[in-house]
DORORO-36067 format. One line per field, with one value per residue (C-alpha): residue number from 0; residue in one letter; x, y, z. Coordinates in steps of 0.001 Angstrom, whole numbers, plus 500000, padded with zeros to 6 digits. Example, Ala and Ser with C-alpha at 12.3 -4.5 7.8 and 13.67 -1.06 7.14 Angstrom:
// DORORO-36067
firo: [0  1]
dolo: [A  S]
c1: [512300  513670]
c2: [495500  498940]
c3: [507800  507140]
//
This chain:
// DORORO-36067
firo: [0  1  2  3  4  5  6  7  8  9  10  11  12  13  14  15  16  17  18  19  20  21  22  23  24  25  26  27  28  29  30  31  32  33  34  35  36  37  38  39  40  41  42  43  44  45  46  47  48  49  50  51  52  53  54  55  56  57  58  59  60  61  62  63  64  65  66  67  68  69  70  71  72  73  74  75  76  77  78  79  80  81  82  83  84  85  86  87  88  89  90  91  92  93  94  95  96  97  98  99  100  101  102  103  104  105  106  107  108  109  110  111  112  113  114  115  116  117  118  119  120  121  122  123  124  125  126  127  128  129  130  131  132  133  134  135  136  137  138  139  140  141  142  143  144  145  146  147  148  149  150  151  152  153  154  155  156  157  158  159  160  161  162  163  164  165  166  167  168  169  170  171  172  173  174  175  176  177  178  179  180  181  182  183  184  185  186  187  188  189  190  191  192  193  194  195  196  197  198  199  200  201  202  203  204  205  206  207  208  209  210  211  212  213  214  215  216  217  218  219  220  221  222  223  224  225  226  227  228  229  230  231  232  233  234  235  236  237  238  239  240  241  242  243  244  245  246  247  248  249  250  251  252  253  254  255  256  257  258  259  260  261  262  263  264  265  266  267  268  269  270  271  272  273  274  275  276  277  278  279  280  281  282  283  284  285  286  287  288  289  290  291  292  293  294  295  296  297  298  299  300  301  302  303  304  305  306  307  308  309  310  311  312  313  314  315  316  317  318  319  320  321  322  323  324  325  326  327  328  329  330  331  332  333  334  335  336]
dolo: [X  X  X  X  X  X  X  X  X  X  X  X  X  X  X  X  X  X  X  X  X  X  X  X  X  X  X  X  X  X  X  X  X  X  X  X  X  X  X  X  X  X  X  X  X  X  X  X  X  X  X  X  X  X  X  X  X  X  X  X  X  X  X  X  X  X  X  X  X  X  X  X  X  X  X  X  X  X  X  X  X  X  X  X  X  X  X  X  X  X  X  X  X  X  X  X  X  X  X  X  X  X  X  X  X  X  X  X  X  X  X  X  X  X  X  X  X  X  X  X  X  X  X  X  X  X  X  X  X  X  X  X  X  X  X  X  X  X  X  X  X  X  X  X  X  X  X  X  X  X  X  X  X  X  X  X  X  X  X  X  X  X  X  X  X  X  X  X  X  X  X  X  X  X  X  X  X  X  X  X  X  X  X  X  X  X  X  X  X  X  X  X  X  X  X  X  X  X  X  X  X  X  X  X  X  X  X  X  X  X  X  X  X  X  X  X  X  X  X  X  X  X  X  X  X  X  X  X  X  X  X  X  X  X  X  X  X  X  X  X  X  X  X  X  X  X  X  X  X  X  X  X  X  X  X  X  X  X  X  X  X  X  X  X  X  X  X  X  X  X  X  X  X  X  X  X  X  X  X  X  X  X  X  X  X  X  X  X  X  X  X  X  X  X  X  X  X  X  X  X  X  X  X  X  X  X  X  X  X  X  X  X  X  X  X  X  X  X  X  X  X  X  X  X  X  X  X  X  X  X  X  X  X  X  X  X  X]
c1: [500000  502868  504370  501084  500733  504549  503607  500872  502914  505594  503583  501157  505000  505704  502264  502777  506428  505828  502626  504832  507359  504688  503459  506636  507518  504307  505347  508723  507296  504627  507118  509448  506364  505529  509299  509153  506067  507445  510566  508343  506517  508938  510592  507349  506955  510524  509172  506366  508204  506934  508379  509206  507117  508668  506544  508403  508633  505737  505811  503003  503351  500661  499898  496357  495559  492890  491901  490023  488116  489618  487213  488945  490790  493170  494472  497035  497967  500881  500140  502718  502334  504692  504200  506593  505867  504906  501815  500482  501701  499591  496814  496927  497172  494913  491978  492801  492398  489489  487885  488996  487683  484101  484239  484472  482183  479710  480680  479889  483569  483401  485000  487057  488151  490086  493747  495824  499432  502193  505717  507634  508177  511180  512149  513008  516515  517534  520981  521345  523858  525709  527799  530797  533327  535751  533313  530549  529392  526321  524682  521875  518575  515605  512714  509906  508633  507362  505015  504518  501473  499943  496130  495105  491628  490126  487250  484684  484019  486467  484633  484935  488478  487700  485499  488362  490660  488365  487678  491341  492166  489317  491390  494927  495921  497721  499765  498626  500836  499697  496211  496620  493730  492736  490564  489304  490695  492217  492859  489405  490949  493857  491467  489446  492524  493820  490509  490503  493935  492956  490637  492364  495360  492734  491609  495066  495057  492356  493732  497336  494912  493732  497035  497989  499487  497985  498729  497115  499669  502448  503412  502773  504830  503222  504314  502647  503670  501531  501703  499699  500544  499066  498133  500941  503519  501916  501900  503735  504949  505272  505173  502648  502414  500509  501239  499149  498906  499391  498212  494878  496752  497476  495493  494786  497403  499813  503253  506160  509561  510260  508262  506516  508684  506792  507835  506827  505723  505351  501920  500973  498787  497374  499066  498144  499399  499152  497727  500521  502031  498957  496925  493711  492618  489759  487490  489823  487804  489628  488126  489520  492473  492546  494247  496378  496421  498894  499267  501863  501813  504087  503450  505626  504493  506449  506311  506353  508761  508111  507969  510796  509117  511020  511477  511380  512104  510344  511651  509238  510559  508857  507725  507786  506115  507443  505894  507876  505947  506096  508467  511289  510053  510604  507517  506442  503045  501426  499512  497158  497861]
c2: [500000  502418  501341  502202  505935  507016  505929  508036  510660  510600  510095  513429  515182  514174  515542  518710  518944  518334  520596  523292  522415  522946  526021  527385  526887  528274  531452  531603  531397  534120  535943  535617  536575  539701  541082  540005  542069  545359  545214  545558  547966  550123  549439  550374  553633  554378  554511  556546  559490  562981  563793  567743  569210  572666  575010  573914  569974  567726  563798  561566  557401  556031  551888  550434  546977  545033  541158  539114  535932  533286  532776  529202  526470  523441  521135  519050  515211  512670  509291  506535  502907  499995  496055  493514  494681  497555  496543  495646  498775  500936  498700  499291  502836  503648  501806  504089  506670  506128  504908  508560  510390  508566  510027  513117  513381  512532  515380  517943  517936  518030  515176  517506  519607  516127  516311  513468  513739  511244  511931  509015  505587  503674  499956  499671  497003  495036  493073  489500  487439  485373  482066  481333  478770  480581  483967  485772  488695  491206  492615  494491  493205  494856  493528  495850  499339  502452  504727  508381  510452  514491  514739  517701  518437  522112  523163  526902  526318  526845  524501  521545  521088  519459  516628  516677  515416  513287  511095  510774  509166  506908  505593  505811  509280  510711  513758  517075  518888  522130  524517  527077  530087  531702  534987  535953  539435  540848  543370  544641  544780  546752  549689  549623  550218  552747  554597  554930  555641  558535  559714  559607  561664  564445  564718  565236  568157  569646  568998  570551  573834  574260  575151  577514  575193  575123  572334  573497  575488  571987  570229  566140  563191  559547  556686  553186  548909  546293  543059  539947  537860  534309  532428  529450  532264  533141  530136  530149  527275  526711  524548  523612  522786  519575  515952  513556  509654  507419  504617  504157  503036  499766  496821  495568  492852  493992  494650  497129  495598  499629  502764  504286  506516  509857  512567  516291  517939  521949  523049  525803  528532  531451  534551  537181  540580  542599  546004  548537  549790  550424  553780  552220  549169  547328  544209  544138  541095  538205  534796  532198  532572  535235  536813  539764  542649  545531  549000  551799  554813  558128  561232  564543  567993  570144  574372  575521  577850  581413  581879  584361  587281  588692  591856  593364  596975  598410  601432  603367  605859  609058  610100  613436  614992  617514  619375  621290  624346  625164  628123  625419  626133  623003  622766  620553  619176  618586  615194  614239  610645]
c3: [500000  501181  497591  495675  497396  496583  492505  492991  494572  491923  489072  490370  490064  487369  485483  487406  486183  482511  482705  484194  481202  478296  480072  480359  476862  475686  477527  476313  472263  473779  474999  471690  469497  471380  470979  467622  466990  469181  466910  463992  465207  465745  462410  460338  462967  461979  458273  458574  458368  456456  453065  452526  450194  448513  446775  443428  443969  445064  445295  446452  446812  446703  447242  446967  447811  446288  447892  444937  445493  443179  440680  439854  441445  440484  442785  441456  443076  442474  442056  442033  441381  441672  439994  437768  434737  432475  431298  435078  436266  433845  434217  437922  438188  435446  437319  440352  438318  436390  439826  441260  438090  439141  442022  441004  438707  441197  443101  440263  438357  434488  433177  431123  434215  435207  433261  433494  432785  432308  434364  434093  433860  434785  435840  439364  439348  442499  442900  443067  443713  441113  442344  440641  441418  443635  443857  444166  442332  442667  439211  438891  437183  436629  439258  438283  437222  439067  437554  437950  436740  437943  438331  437988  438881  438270  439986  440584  444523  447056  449069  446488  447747  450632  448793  445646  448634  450447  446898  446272  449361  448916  446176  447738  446528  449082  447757  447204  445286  445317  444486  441811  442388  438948  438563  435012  433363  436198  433936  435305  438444  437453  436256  439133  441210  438634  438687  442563  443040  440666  442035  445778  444137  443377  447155  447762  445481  446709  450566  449163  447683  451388  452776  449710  447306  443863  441782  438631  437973  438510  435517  436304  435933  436678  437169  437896  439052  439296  440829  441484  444679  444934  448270  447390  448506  451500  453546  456724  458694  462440  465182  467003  470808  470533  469754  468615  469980  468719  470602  468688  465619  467338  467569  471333  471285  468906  470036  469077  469136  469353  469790  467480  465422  465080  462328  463545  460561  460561  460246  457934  457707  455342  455986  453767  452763  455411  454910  456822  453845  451735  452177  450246  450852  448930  450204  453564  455194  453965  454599  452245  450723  448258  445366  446264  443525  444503  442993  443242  441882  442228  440742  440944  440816  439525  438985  435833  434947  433725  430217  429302  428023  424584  424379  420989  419629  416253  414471  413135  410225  410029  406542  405351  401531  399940  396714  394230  392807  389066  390087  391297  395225  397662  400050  402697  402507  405971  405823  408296  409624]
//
């Protein structure tokens, strides 16, 4: 009995120790993330610093941020496939396929939204050994082939994705490669932006006339940069504090020669743009992940310069008449102008 209350004892410890660990180390990443974030803080207050403005030279930069629903997906999967020869190996995998293109048809997918494509095929060789009279050699010989093939799957609902990844695993389809996001014309986008931006650089003028600087006498010069960023680039990992069991994997009376090895993979999450360098910002609730469009634009006022005024002198030449009389008398003749 005296036995059973000191495990208790210890093993109470223990749970209080390692608790005390994880909470401790959860303080410490706290603790890490909040400098990290005052550093940056102060970096981007650092930035926001006033630009002279002379009564001859003008600049404003100006960045507008625009978040876009995808209005297209594709995920794309690898698929691999092993067997003796070439002709089972295609004859495997291409039943997993066609069994996941069912699938997803069911769920709504155009068959023609379903693109399979080829990546390799190559024979898979294992050594054997070869008995000679006073040796032994190893040489390789071919044992089999492995099979490689992209499915790429495109789809108009976000949502979709979840069912596009559920049917693939039915059918042993394990590796997502990646989700391309598509949006039609952004061009559209690009003169919405332009057209705002615009329009925000004359409330600026008019905010610059207030305090006695008129612009309309400023000669312009404009320029503009575009650029498109995609949620594939804006995934960050990290660690998590959590670990998962796995005890449950196991049947009742199976047993481990040794533990079970555990690989701790980074998690990931969507972290978009964020919106500290922009001074317009369109759609700003982001909920899915989201196409990023990003303008800048800089324009310079500058005075005019006087026009030199020319200065130019006329000589007039006075004219004067003179009659001669039929006596041989020179007269002048007064004419009225």
């Amino acid at each position: 009995m005296k036995n059973l209350l000191s495990f208790i004892l210890l093993f109470a410890v223990t749970l209080s120790v390692y608790g005390q660990i994880n909470v401790d180390n959860y303080r410490q990443i706290e603790y890490k993330n909040w400098n990290s974030n005052q550093v940056q803080i102060k970096h981007q207050l650092n930035q926001l610093k006033a630009q002279w403005a002379t009564s001859d030279n003008i600049s404003m930069d100006l960045n507008l941020l625009m978040n876009v629903e995808a209005t297209g997906y594709a995920a794309i999967f690898n698929v691999r496939q092993i067997a003796k020869t070439s002709l089972d190996v295609n004859t495997l995998l291409n039943e997993r396929i066609e069994a996941f293109k069912k699938g997803l048809i069911a769920n709504g997918i155009g068959a023609s939204d379903i693109v399979v494509e080829v990546i390799s095929q190559v024979p898979i060789y294992g050594l054997s050994n070869f008995k000679k009279i006073f040796s032994k050699s190893q040489n390789e010989v071919p044992i089999g082939f492995e099979l490689h093939k992209n499915i790429t799957v495109v789809f108009t609902k976000y949502d979709l994705l979840n069912d596009v990844v559920f049917e693939a695993s039915k059918h042993e389809i394990y590796d997502l490669v990646k989700v391309d996001y598509f949006a039609e014309n952004p061009y559209q986008y690009y003169d919405t932006m332009r057209q705002i931006l615009t329009s925000y650089i004359d409330k600026l003028e008019k905010r610059y006339g207030e305090v006695g600087l008129e612009l309309d006498s400023f000669d312009r010069m404009l320029s503009e940069k575009t650029s498109a960023v995609y949620p594939i680039s804006r995934y960050t990992s990290y660690s998590g504090l959590t670990r998962m069991s796995y005890d449950e994997l196991l049947d009742k009376n199976q047993e481990l020669i040794s533990g079970v090895r555990t690989v701790v993979s980074p998690s990931m999450y969507y972290d978009y743009l964020p919106f500290d360098n922009f001074d317009v910002i369109l759609h700003p609730k982001v909920i899915k992940p989201s196409i990023q469009y990003t303008m800048n634009m800089k324009i310079t006022f500058t005075k005019k310069k006087p026009t030199a005024v020319k200065t130019i002198t006329k000589t007039e030449v006075e004219k004067k008449f003179f009659m001669i009389t039929d006596d041989g008398q020179v007269k002048l003749i007064d004419v009225i102008k």
